[in-house]
N, C-alpha and C positions, 0 to 999 in steps of 0.2 A: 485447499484449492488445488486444480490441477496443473499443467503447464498452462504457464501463460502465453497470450500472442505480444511477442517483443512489438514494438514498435519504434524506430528510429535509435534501436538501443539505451532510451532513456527512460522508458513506461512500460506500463501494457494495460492492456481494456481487455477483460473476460466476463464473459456471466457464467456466474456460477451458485450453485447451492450453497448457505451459510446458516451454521447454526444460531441460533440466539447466544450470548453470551461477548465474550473478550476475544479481541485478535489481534495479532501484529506481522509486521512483512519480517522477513527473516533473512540473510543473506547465505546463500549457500548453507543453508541449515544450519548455520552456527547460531549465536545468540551476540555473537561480537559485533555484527549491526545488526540491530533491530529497532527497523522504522515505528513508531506510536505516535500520537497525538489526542485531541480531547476536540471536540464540536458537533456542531451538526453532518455530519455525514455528505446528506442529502445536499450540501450547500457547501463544499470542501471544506476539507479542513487540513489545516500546513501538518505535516510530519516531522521526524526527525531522530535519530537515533536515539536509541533509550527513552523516548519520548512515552507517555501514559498507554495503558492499552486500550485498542478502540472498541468499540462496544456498538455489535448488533441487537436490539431490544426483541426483534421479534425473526424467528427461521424464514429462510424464502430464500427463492430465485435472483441473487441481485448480479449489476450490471456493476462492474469495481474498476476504476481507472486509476490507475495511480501513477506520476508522471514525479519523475527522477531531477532536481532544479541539477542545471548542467555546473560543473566544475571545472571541467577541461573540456579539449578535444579526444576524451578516450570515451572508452565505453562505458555503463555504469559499473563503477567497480567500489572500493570503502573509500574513497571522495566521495560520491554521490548519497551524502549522510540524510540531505534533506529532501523534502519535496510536499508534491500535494497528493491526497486521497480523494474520492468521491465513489461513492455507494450510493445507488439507487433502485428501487424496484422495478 
């Protein structure tokens, strides 16, 4: 993915090109959070640190929201462990 559009510091919503295959949100490119979860995509699904990785079945165009469940008054930072995904074409 490329830079995302923040949104209120706790999400963001991009579309972007994605391969087929496994993904996970990553924080500042480490692997010491790293958001995954398991469901339908298309119908959210909760994340969470160290959580399974998520799986695009087929390459495409998708719209990806993923929105940060708030912890405090700061910005997303390794508080902000969990949240929701949604993927759609």
């Amino acid at each position: 993915m490329s830079t995302p559009t923040l949104q209120r510091r706790l999400g963001l919503v991009q579309a972007t090109a994605l391969n087929a295959g496994d993904f996970k949100f990553r924080l500042n490119k480490s692997w010491d959070i790293n958001m995954g979860g398991a469901g339908d995509l298309t119908q959210g699904v909760a994340v969470a640190n160290n959580g399974p990785n998520l799986t695009i079945a087929t390459a495409g165009t998708y719209t990806v929201k993923l929105k940060f469940n708030k912890t405090n008054d700061a910005a997303v930072s390794t508080t902000a462990t969990t949240g929701v995904v949604t993927v759609t074409p």
